[in-house]
C-alpha positions in Angstrom: -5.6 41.2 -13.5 -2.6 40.8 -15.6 -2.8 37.0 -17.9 0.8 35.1 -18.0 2.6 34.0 -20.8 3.1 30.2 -20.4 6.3 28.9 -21.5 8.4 25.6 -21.1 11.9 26.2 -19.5 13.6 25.2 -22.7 11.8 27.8 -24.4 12.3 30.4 -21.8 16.0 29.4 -22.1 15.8 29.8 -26.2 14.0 32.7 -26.1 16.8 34.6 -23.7 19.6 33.5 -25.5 17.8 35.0 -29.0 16.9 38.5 -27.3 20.9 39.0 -25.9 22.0 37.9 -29.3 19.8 39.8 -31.5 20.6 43.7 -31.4 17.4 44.9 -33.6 15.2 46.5 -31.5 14.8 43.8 -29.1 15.0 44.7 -25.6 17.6 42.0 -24.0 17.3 40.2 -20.7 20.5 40.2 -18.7 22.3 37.3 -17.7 22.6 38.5 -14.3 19.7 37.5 -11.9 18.0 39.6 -9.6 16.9 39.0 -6.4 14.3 35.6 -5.7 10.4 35.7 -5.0 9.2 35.8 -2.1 6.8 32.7 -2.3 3.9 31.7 0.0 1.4 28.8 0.0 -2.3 29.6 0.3 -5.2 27.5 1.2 -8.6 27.7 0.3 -11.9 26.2 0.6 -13.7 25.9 -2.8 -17.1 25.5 -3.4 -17.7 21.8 -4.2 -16.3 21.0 -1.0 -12.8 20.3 -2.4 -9.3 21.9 -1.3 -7.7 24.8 -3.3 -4.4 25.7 -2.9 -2.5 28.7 -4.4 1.5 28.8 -5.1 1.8 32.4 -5.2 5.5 34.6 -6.1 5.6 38.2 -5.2 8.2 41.0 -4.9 8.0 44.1 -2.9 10.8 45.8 -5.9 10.3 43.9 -9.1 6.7 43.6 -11.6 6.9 40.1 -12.8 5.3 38.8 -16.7 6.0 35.5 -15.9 7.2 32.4 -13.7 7.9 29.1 -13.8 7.0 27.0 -10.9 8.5 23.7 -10.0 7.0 21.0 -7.9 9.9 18.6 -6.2 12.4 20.2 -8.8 10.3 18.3 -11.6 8.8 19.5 -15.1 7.6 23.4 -15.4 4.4 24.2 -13.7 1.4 25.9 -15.8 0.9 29.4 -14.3 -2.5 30.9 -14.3 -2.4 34.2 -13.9 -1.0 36.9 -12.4 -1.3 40.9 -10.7 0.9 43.5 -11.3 2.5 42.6 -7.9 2.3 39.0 -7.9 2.0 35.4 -9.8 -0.4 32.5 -9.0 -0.5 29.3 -9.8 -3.7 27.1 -8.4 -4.1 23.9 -7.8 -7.6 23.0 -7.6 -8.6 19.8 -5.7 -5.6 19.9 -3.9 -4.5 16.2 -3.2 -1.4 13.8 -1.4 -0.3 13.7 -4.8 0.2 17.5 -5.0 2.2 17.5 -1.9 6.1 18.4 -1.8 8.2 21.7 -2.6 7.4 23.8 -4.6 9.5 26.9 -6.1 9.8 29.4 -8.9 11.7 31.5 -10.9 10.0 34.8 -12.6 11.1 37.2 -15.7 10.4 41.2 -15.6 10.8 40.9 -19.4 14.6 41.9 -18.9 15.6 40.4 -15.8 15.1 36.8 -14.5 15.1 36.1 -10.8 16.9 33.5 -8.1 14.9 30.6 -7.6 12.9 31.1 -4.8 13.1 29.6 -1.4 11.4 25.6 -1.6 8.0 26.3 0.2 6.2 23.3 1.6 2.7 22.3 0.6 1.6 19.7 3.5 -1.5 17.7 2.7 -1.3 15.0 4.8 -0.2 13.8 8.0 3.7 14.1 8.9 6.3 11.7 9.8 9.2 11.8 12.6 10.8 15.7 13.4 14.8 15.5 12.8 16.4 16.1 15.7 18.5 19.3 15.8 21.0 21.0 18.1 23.7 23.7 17.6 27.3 23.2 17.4 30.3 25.1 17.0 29.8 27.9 19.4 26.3 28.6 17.5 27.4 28.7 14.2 26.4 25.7 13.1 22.5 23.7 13.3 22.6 20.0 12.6 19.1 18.5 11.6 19.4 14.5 11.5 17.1 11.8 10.9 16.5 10.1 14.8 17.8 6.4 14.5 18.8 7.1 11.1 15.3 6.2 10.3 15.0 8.4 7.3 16.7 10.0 4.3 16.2 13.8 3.6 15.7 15.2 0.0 15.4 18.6 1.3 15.4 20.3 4.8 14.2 24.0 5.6 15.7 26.5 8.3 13.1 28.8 10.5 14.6 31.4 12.3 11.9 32.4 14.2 9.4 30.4 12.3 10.9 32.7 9.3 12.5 30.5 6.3 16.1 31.5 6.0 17.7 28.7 4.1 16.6 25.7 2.4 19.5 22.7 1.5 19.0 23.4 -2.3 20.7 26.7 -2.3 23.9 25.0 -2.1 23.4 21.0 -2.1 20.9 19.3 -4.2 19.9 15.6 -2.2 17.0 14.9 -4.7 19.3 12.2 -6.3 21.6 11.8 -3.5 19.4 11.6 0.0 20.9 12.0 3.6 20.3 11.2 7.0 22.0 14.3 7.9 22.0 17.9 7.3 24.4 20.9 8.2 23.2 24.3 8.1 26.1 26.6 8.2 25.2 29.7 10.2 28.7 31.7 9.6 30.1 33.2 6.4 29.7 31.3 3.1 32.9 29.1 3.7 34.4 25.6 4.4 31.9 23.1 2.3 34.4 20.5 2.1 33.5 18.4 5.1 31.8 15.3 5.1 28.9 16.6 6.4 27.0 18.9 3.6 26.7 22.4 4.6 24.3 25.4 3.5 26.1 28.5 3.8 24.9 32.2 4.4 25.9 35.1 6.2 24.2 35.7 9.4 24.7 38.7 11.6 25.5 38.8 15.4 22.0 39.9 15.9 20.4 36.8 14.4 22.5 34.6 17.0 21.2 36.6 19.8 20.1 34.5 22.0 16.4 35.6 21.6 16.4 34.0 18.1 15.0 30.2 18.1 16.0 28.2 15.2 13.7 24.8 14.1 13.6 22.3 10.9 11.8 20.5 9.0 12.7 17.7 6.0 11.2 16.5 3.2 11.9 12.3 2.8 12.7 10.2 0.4 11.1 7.2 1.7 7.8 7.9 2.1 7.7 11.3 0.2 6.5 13.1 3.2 7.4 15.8 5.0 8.0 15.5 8.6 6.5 17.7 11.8 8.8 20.8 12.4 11.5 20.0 15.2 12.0 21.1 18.4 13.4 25.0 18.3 17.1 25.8 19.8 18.6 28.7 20.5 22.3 29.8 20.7 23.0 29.1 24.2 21.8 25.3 23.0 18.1 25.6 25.3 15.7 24.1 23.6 12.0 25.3 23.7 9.0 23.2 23.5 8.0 21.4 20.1 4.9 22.7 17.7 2.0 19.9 17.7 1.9 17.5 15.1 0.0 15.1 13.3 2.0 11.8 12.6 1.2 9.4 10.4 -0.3 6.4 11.3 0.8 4.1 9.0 4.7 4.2 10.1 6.4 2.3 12.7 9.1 5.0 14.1 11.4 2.1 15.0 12.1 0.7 12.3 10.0 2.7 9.5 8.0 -0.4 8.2 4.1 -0.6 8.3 3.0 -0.1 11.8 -0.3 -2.6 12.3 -0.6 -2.3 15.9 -4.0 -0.7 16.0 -5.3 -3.1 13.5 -3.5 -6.4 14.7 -5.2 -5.0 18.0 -8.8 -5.4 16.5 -7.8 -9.0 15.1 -6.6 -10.0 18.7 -9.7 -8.9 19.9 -11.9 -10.6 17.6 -9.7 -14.0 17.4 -10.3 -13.9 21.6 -14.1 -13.8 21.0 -14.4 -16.0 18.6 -12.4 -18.6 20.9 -14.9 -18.0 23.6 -17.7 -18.4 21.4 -16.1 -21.9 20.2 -15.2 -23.1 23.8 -18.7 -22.2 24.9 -20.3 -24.0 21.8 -18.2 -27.3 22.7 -19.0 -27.2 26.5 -22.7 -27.4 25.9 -22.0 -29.9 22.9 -20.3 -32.3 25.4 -23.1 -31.4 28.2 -26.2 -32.2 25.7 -23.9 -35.5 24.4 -23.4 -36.7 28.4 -26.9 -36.2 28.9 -27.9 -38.0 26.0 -25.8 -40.8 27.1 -27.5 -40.2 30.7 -30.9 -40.9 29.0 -29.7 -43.9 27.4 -28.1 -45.7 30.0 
Protein backbone atom coordinates (compact mmCIF):
# COMPACT_ATOMS: atom_id res chain seq x y z
CA UNK A 1 0.00 0.00 0.00
CA UNK A 2 1.26 3.10 -1.41
CA UNK A 3 0.25 6.61 1.11
CA UNK A 4 -0.93 9.82 -1.21
CA UNK A 5 0.33 13.11 -1.16
CA UNK A 6 -2.58 15.42 -0.29
CA UNK A 7 -2.65 18.57 -2.06
CA UNK A 8 -5.21 21.49 -2.62
CA UNK A 9 -5.84 22.20 -6.43
CA UNK A 10 -4.20 25.59 -6.21
CA UNK A 11 -1.21 24.03 -4.98
CA UNK A 12 -1.22 21.18 -7.39
CA UNK A 13 -1.58 24.02 -9.97
CA UNK A 14 1.58 25.98 -8.33
CA UNK A 15 3.53 23.17 -7.97
CA UNK A 16 3.17 22.25 -12.03
CA UNK A 17 3.79 25.51 -13.19
CA UNK A 18 7.29 25.64 -10.78
CA UNK A 19 8.48 22.04 -12.08
CA UNK A 20 7.98 23.14 -16.11
CA UNK A 21 9.69 26.32 -15.31
CA UNK A 22 12.53 25.25 -13.32
CA UNK A 23 15.21 23.28 -15.46
CA UNK A 24 17.56 22.07 -12.37
CA UNK A 25 17.10 18.67 -12.05
CA UNK A 26 13.48 18.72 -11.57
CA UNK A 27 11.60 16.24 -13.55
CA UNK A 28 8.68 18.44 -15.34
CA UNK A 29 5.04 17.42 -15.71
CA UNK A 30 3.72 18.02 -19.23
CA UNK A 31 1.04 20.18 -20.03
CA UNK A 32 -0.56 17.63 -22.13
CA UNK A 33 -3.01 15.29 -20.31
CA UNK A 34 -3.25 11.80 -20.61
CA UNK A 35 -6.02 9.72 -20.78
CA UNK A 36 -8.90 9.92 -17.61
CA UNK A 37 -9.47 7.25 -14.65
CA UNK A 38 -11.47 4.89 -14.81
CA UNK A 39 -13.56 5.57 -11.65
CA UNK A 40 -16.02 3.21 -9.73
CA UNK A 41 -18.11 3.65 -6.60
CA UNK A 42 -17.79 0.87 -3.94
CA UNK A 43 -20.08 0.00 -1.08
CA UNK A 44 -19.35 -1.49 2.08
CA UNK A 45 -20.70 -2.61 5.23
CA UNK A 46 -18.56 -1.39 8.24
CA UNK A 47 -18.50 -2.77 11.44
CA UNK A 48 -20.56 -0.39 13.61
CA UNK A 49 -23.33 -0.95 11.53
CA UNK A 50 -22.76 2.19 9.42
CA UNK A 51 -22.32 2.53 5.48
CA UNK A 52 -18.82 2.86 3.87
CA UNK A 53 -18.41 3.91 0.57
CA UNK A 54 -15.16 4.07 -1.52
CA UNK A 55 -14.52 6.55 -4.59
CA UNK A 56 -11.89 4.66 -6.20
CA UNK A 57 -9.60 5.83 -9.70
CA UNK A 58 -7.67 3.22 -11.51
CA UNK A 59 -5.86 2.79 -14.89
CA UNK A 60 -5.09 -0.32 -16.68
CA UNK A 61 -1.76 1.92 -18.45
CA UNK A 62 -0.75 4.64 -15.97
CA UNK A 63 0.69 4.28 -11.86
CA UNK A 64 -0.95 7.19 -10.25
CA UNK A 65 0.85 9.34 -6.85
CA UNK A 66 -2.01 11.23 -6.53
CA UNK A 67 -5.68 12.47 -7.24
CA UNK A 68 -7.90 14.93 -6.58
CA UNK A 69 -11.52 14.02 -6.13
CA UNK A 70 -14.43 16.36 -6.51
CA UNK A 71 -17.86 15.95 -5.11
CA UNK A 72 -20.62 17.99 -7.35
CA UNK A 73 -17.59 19.90 -8.88
CA UNK A 74 -17.02 21.45 -5.36
CA UNK A 75 -13.76 21.93 -3.10
CA UNK A 76 -10.79 19.14 -3.51
CA UNK A 77 -11.50 15.89 -1.75
CA UNK A 78 -8.88 14.38 0.95
CA UNK A 79 -7.53 11.16 -0.65
CA UNK A 80 -6.55 8.34 1.68
CA UNK A 81 -4.53 6.28 0.15
CA UNK A 82 -3.68 4.47 -2.61
CA UNK A 83 -2.03 0.98 -4.57
CA UNK A 84 0.24 0.96 -7.17
CA UNK A 85 -2.76 0.41 -9.54
CA UNK A 86 -5.27 2.46 -7.97
CA UNK A 87 -6.50 5.54 -5.66
CA UNK A 88 -9.20 5.50 -2.82
CA UNK A 89 -10.88 7.90 -1.25
CA UNK A 90 -13.47 6.58 1.63
CA UNK A 91 -16.17 8.02 3.01
CA UNK A 92 -17.10 6.45 6.19
CA UNK A 93 -20.68 6.76 7.50
CA UNK A 94 -21.73 7.30 4.16
CA UNK A 95 -24.80 9.73 4.41
CA UNK A 96 -27.80 11.86 1.95
CA UNK A 97 -25.40 14.50 2.51
CA UNK A 98 -22.54 12.62 0.67
CA UNK A 99 -24.71 11.90 -2.29
CA UNK A 100 -23.96 13.44 -5.82
CA UNK A 101 -21.13 13.08 -8.49
CA UNK A 102 -18.19 12.57 -7.81
CA UNK A 103 -14.92 12.68 -10.15
CA UNK A 104 -11.18 12.95 -10.19
CA UNK A 105 -8.16 13.92 -11.78
CA UNK A 106 -4.70 11.98 -10.94
CA UNK A 107 -0.78 12.88 -11.49
CA UNK A 108 1.92 10.08 -12.40
CA UNK A 109 4.47 12.66 -11.16
CA UNK A 110 4.89 13.88 -14.91
CA UNK A 111 1.63 13.54 -16.33
CA UNK A 112 -1.82 14.68 -15.11
CA UNK A 113 -4.91 12.97 -16.35
CA UNK A 114 -8.65 13.92 -17.99
CA UNK A 115 -11.06 14.28 -15.43
CA UNK A 116 -12.77 11.36 -15.07
CA UNK A 117 -16.21 10.33 -16.07
CA UNK A 118 -18.96 11.99 -13.04
CA UNK A 119 -19.81 8.62 -11.18
CA UNK A 120 -22.97 8.62 -9.16
CA UNK A 121 -23.01 7.85 -5.45
CA UNK A 122 -26.97 7.15 -4.69
CA UNK A 123 -27.93 7.14 -1.08
CA UNK A 124 -31.29 7.63 -1.04
CA UNK A 125 -34.35 7.09 -2.84
CA UNK A 126 -34.71 8.53 -6.60
CA UNK A 127 -36.95 10.98 -8.16
CA UNK A 128 -38.85 10.84 -11.76
CA UNK A 129 -36.59 9.01 -14.91
CA UNK A 130 -36.23 11.61 -17.88
CA UNK A 131 -37.80 10.48 -20.69
CA UNK A 132 -35.57 9.65 -23.60
CA UNK A 133 -35.92 8.72 -27.24
CA UNK A 134 -33.63 8.87 -30.35
CA UNK A 135 -33.75 11.27 -33.07
CA UNK A 136 -32.04 12.00 -36.15
CA UNK A 137 -31.75 8.65 -37.73
CA UNK A 138 -30.05 7.38 -34.32
CA UNK A 139 -27.59 9.83 -34.01
CA UNK A 140 -28.89 11.72 -31.52
CA UNK A 141 -30.56 10.69 -27.63
CA UNK A 142 -32.63 13.33 -26.01
CA UNK A 143 -33.13 12.95 -22.16
CA UNK A 144 -35.89 15.50 -20.81
CA UNK A 145 -37.43 16.18 -17.66
CA UNK A 146 -41.37 14.67 -18.09
CA UNK A 147 -43.72 17.77 -17.63
CA UNK A 148 -40.79 19.88 -17.34
CA UNK A 149 -40.93 18.95 -13.84
CA UNK A 150 -37.27 19.22 -13.17
CA UNK A 151 -33.95 20.86 -14.03
CA UNK A 152 -30.88 18.72 -14.72
CA UNK A 153 -27.32 19.63 -13.36
CA UNK A 154 -25.78 16.72 -14.96
CA UNK A 155 -27.14 13.67 -16.99
CA UNK A 156 -25.12 10.29 -17.71
CA UNK A 157 -25.24 8.10 -20.98
CA UNK A 158 -25.25 3.94 -20.57
CA UNK A 159 -24.63 2.21 -23.54
CA UNK A 160 -25.40 -0.96 -22.39
CA UNK A 161 -25.46 -0.03 -18.85
CA UNK A 162 -21.71 1.06 -19.77
CA UNK A 163 -21.12 5.08 -19.06
CA UNK A 164 -20.07 6.62 -22.28
CA UNK A 165 -20.65 10.25 -21.84
CA UNK A 166 -21.58 12.45 -19.09
CA UNK A 167 -22.97 16.35 -20.02
CA UNK A 168 -19.75 17.88 -18.27
CA UNK A 169 -17.45 16.79 -20.93
CA UNK A 170 -18.70 19.53 -23.07
CA UNK A 171 -21.53 21.65 -21.09
CA UNK A 172 -21.34 22.48 -17.51
CA UNK A 173 -25.32 22.99 -16.13
CA UNK A 174 -24.10 23.30 -12.42
CA UNK A 175 -24.84 27.12 -12.64
CA UNK A 176 -27.05 27.03 -15.55
CA UNK A 177 -29.68 23.86 -15.06
CA UNK A 178 -31.95 22.39 -17.91
CA UNK A 179 -34.95 20.56 -18.52
CA UNK A 180 -33.32 19.11 -21.45
CA UNK A 181 -30.39 17.29 -22.56
CA UNK A 182 -28.82 16.34 -26.09
CA UNK A 183 -26.44 13.63 -26.32
CA UNK A 184 -24.77 13.83 -29.65
CA UNK A 185 -24.04 10.34 -30.91
CA UNK A 186 -22.16 11.42 -34.27
CA UNK A 187 -18.77 13.09 -34.75
CA UNK A 188 -17.81 15.91 -32.35
CA UNK A 189 -19.70 18.73 -34.45
CA UNK A 190 -22.63 21.23 -34.63
CA UNK A 191 -22.97 22.54 -30.80
CA UNK A 192 -24.56 25.62 -31.81
CA UNK A 193 -28.18 24.64 -31.51
CA UNK A 194 -30.37 25.62 -28.90
CA UNK A 195 -30.50 22.41 -27.50
CA UNK A 196 -26.97 21.63 -25.59
CA UNK A 197 -25.19 18.81 -27.09
CA UNK A 198 -22.36 16.33 -25.81
CA UNK A 199 -20.38 15.21 -28.61
CA UNK A 200 -18.24 12.01 -29.23
CA UNK A 201 -17.39 9.76 -31.92
CA UNK A 202 -19.34 6.58 -31.98
CA UNK A 203 -18.70 3.82 -34.43
CA UNK A 204 -21.34 1.95 -36.67
CA UNK A 205 -21.05 -0.84 -34.34
CA UNK A 206 -22.18 0.96 -31.23
CA UNK A 207 -25.49 1.94 -33.25
CA UNK A 208 -26.19 -1.56 -34.04
CA UNK A 209 -29.22 -2.20 -33.22
CA UNK A 210 -28.29 -4.63 -30.38
CA UNK A 211 -26.87 -1.68 -28.33
CA UNK A 212 -29.59 -0.19 -25.78
CA UNK A 213 -28.97 3.24 -24.64
CA UNK A 214 -30.61 4.65 -21.09
CA UNK A 215 -30.12 7.97 -18.71
CA UNK A 216 -30.08 9.09 -15.77
CA UNK A 217 -29.91 13.09 -14.25
CA UNK A 218 -28.75 14.59 -11.39
CA UNK A 219 -31.42 17.69 -10.23
CA UNK A 220 -31.14 20.77 -9.14
CA UNK A 221 -34.23 21.00 -7.23
CA UNK A 222 -34.13 18.47 -4.90
CA UNK A 223 -30.45 17.44 -5.29
CA UNK A 224 -31.31 14.02 -6.21
CA UNK A 225 -30.63 11.83 -8.69
CA UNK A 226 -33.36 10.29 -10.54
CA UNK A 227 -34.20 6.31 -11.45
CA UNK A 228 -32.37 5.39 -14.78
CA UNK A 229 -34.82 5.67 -17.85
CA UNK A 230 -36.30 3.52 -19.93
CA UNK A 231 -33.46 1.94 -22.59
CA UNK A 232 -33.83 2.68 -26.53
CA UNK A 233 -32.29 1.33 -29.24
CA UNK A 234 -31.56 2.65 -32.74
CA UNK A 235 -34.53 1.39 -34.51
CA UNK A 236 -36.33 3.73 -31.55
CA UNK A 237 -37.89 0.19 -29.50
CA UNK A 238 -37.83 0.69 -26.26
CA UNK A 239 -37.11 -2.15 -23.68
CA UNK A 240 -38.51 -2.40 -20.28
CA UNK A 241 -37.39 0.12 -17.40
CA UNK A 242 -34.91 -0.97 -14.37
CA UNK A 243 -36.94 -0.87 -10.93
CA UNK A 244 -36.77 2.01 -8.85
CA UNK A 245 -37.23 3.37 -5.67
CA UNK A 246 -38.96 6.88 -5.80
CA UNK A 247 -39.13 9.12 -3.30
CA UNK A 248 -41.96 9.55 -1.29
CA UNK A 249 -41.91 12.98 -0.44
CA UNK A 250 -42.55 14.37 -4.12
CA UNK A 251 -45.63 14.96 -5.91
CA UNK A 252 -44.68 14.08 -9.71
CA UNK A 253 -47.27 16.53 -10.91
CA UNK A 254 -46.32 19.34 -9.89
CA UNK A 255 -42.98 18.55 -7.77
CA UNK A 256 -44.33 20.06 -4.39
CA UNK A 257 -44.60 18.02 -1.14
CA UNK A 258 -46.77 15.03 -1.83
CA UNK A 259 -48.97 14.45 1.62
CA UNK A 260 -51.35 12.04 0.40
CA UNK A 261 -50.38 9.18 2.54
CA UNK A 262 -50.33 11.32 5.55
CA UNK A 263 -53.45 13.61 4.86
CA UNK A 264 -54.82 9.90 4.33
CA UNK A 265 -54.17 9.08 8.10
CA UNK A 266 -55.63 12.53 9.24
CA UNK A 267 -58.90 11.76 7.17
CA UNK A 268 -59.04 8.67 8.86
CA UNK A 269 -58.68 9.81 12.28
CA UNK A 270 -60.87 13.19 11.80
CA UNK A 271 -63.79 10.44 10.52
CA UNK A 272 -63.37 8.52 13.91
CA UNK A 273 -63.25 11.13 15.90
CA UNK A 274 -66.71 12.46 14.32
CA UNK A 275 -68.23 9.14 15.01
CA UNK A 276 -67.04 9.12 18.50
CA UNK A 277 -68.57 12.84 18.94
CA UNK A 278 -71.97 11.87 17.17
CA UNK A 279 -72.24 8.85 19.33
CA UNK A 280 -71.31 10.81 22.60
CA UNK A 281 -74.21 13.41 21.71
CA UNK A 282 -76.84 10.78 20.82
CA UNK A 283 -76.69 9.15 24.16
CA UNK A 284 -76.26 12.82 25.74
CA UNK A 285 -79.72 13.80 24.22
CA UNK A 286 -81.17 10.09 25.07
CA UNK A 287 -80.02 10.25 28.98
CA UNK A 288 -81.38 14.24 28.80
CA UNK A 289 -85.05 12.90 27.26
CA UNK A 290 -85.06 10.44 29.78
CA UNK A 291 -84.38 12.61 32.48
CA UNK A 292 -87.00 14.85 31.33
CA UNK A 293 -89.22 11.44 31.01
CA UNK A 294 -88.61 11.04 34.87
CA UNK A 295 -89.57 14.36 35.59
CA UNK A 296 -92.64 14.90 33.91
Amino acid sequence: MMMVMIYDEEDIDDDIDDDIDNGDGVTSISTEKIQKPDIEVKFHKSSSGGRTVTIECSSRTFSYKSCIFYRNEGSPHNVQSSSESSVQYVISNANSQHEGFYDCECYTGSKHTETSFRAPLILTNQVEEPEIKMEENGSKIVCSSKNNTYKYRLCVLYKNDQQIQDTKQKNSYNNNPTETVTFDLGTNSDHYNNIPSVGTIVSANDLSDGNYFSCMCYTAEPSKWTCRSQSVTKGGNYLTKPPCTLSKDVDYANKNIDYTNENIAKLIVAIILLVMMFIFILEHVQTYKKELQSHG
